[in-house]
N, C-alpha and C positions, 0 to 999 in steps of 0.2 A: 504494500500500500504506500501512498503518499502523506507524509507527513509534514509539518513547519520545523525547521531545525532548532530543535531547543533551546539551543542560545541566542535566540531571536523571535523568542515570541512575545517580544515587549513589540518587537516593528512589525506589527503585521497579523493577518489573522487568517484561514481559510476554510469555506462551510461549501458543500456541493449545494447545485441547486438545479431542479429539473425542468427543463423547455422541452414541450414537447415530446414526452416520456424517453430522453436522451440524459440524463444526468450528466452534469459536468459538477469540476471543478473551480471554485472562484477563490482566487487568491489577491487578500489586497496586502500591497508591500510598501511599508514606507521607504523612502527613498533616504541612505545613508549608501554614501558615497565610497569611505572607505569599509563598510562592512554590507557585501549587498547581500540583498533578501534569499534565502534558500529554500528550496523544496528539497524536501530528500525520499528517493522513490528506491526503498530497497529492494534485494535481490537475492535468492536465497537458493544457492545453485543449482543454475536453471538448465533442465534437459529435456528435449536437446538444447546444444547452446545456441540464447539467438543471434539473429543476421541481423535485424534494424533494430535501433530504437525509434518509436514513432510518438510522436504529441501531435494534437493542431491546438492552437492558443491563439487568443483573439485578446486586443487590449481595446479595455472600454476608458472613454474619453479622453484619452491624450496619447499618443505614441511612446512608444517604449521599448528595450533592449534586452533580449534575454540570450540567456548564455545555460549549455548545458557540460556538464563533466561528468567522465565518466571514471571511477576509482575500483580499482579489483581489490582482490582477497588480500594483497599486499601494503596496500595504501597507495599506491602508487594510482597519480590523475593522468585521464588523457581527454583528448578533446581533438573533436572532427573537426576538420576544414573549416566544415558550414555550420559548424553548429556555434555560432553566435548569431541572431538576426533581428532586424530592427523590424518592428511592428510598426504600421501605420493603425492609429484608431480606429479600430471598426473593420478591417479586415484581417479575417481569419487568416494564419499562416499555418500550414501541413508540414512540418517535418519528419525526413522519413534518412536515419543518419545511422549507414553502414556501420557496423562495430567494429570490425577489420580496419577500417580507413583513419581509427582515432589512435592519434598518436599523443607521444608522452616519453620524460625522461627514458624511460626504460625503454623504450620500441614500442611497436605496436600492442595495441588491446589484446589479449587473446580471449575471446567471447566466455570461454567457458568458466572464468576466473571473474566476471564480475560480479562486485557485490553490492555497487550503488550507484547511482545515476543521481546526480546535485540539478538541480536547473536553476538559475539564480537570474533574480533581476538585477539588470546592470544597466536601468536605465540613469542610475543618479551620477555614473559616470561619464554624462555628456549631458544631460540635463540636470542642471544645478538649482532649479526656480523650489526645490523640496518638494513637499506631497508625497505624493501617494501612486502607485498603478494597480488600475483594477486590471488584473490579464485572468482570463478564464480557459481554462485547459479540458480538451474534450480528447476523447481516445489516446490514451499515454498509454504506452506499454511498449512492450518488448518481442518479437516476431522472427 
């Protein structure tokens, strides 16, 4: 499951909510620059191992920047090409981000070893005005 990472749930809060018998997930994240907002979607090893991680995330009322990491059984972080991307308000983005292709200190991912997926808003690192982002996450998972 997806959780708010404990040492940040003074910034931020997250409750699903259902449109159209689709449940998503709504997370509002205040924005703090040097400390940004985290999801943390654990993983508890998964077989077979997957090929994508997949989210779509839609920010409501202002644009915003997220970022996902991906961290195996060792600690060691890696992170895809594409997996940082900026949200325009109001429209949804589909990410669908090979595990193979994420790289990090060590080399690449090996699928089978991971054990947590971070997705962080990193919009307070280019928007500096404070507040808040409401980004709401629909179909996360792992494939």
């Amino acid at each position: 499951g997806i959780v708010h990472y404990w040492t940040q749930s003074d910034r931020g809060s997250i409750r699903t909510e259902d449109g159209s018998g689709n449940p998503a997930l709504v997370w509002v994240s205040r924005h703090d620059e040097d400390n940004p907002g985290t999801l943390l979607f654990g993983v508890s090893s998964p077989r077979p191992p997957p090929r994508h991680f997949v989210a779509t995330v839609l920010s409501q009322g202002r644009d915003a920047r997220i970022g996902v990491l991906f961290v195996d059984q060792n600690g060691n972080a890696y992170q895809h090409p594409q997996a940082v991307r900026r949200l325009q308000a109001g429209d949804a983005v589909t990410m669908t981000l090979p595990l193979r292709e994420a790289r990090g200190p060590a080399g690449s991912l090996d699928p089978r070893t991971l054990e947590r997926v971070l997705i962080r808003d990193l919009t307070a690192e280019q928007d500096r005005s404070g507040g808040s982002s409401i980004l709401v996450l629909d179909d996360v998972g792992l494939q």
